[in-house]
N, C-alpha and C positions, 0 to 999 in steps of 0.2 A: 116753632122756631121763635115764637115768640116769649116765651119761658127759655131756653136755653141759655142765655150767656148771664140773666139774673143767675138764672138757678147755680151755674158753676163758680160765679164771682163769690155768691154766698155760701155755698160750701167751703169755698178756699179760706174765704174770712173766717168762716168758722172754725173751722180745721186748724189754722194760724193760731187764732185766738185758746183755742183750748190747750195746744202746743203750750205755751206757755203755764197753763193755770197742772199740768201732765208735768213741768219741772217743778213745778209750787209743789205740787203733791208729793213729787218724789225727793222731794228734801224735807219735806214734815213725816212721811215716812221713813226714811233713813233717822231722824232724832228720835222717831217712838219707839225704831226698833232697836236702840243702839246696845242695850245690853243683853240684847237674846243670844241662847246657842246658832250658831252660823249653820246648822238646819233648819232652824226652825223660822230663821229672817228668811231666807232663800226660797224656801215655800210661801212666806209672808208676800214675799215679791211674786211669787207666781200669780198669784192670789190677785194681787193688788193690778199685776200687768193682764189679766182677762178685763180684769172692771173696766182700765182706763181704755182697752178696746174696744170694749162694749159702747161708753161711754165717749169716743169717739166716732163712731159707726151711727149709732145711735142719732147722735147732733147734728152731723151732716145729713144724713135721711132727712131729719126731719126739718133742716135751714129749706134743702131742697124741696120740701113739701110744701114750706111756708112760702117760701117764693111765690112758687105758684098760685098756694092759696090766695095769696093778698092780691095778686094782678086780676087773679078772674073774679075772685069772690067783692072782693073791696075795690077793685078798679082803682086801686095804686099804683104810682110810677113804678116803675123799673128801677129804679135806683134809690125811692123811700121801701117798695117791700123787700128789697134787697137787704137795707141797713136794717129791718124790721125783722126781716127769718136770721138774718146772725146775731140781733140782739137775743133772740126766740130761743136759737140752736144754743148759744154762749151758756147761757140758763138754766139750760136743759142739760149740756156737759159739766156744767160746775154743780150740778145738783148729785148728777150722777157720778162724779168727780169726787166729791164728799162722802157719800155714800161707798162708795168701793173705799177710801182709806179708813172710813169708821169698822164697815164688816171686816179688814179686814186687822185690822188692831184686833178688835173683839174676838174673831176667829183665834189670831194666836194669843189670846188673853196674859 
């Protein structure tokens, strides 16, 4: 009980936060794809819409790991490993964030 309401405050942060970095994405991929055949973008976005799931799924798992980690392991507050697993998770989504719209430019070359 004592991990629970970190853990879900930082996944939301998290989740919120990459929210935002999922419309960045999807308007620098809309300019890379602007003169493709309208199959070939559509598939691009397929493409691109597993990654940012991934890449969503992924960040939150692991805000909520961090949570955890920091309270038991480091005996941090509640509310510093909190802002510490979404700085963690944020990082870890913008990384993986990057990476699905470069595979996925490359993919439809």
């Amino acid at each position: 009980m004592l991990y629970k309401k970190p853990r879900i405050i930082a996944v939301i942060l998290t989740e919120l936060a990459l929210g935002f970095v999922v419309i960045f994405s999807l308007f620098m991929l809309s300019l890379s794809l602007g003169g493709m055949n309208p199959n070939d973008s559509s598939m691009a976005m397929v493409i691109w819409a597993v990654g940012q799931l991934g890449a969503l799924l992924a960040a939150g798992i692991f805000a909520a790991w961090a949570t955890k980690f920091f309270i038991a392991r480091w005996n941090w507050s509640r509310s510093m490993a909190s802002l510490g697993a979404v700085m963690a998770g944020v990082l870890l989504g913008v990384v993986f964030s990057a990476l699905s719209v470069v595979l996925t430019v490359l993919w439809m070359g």
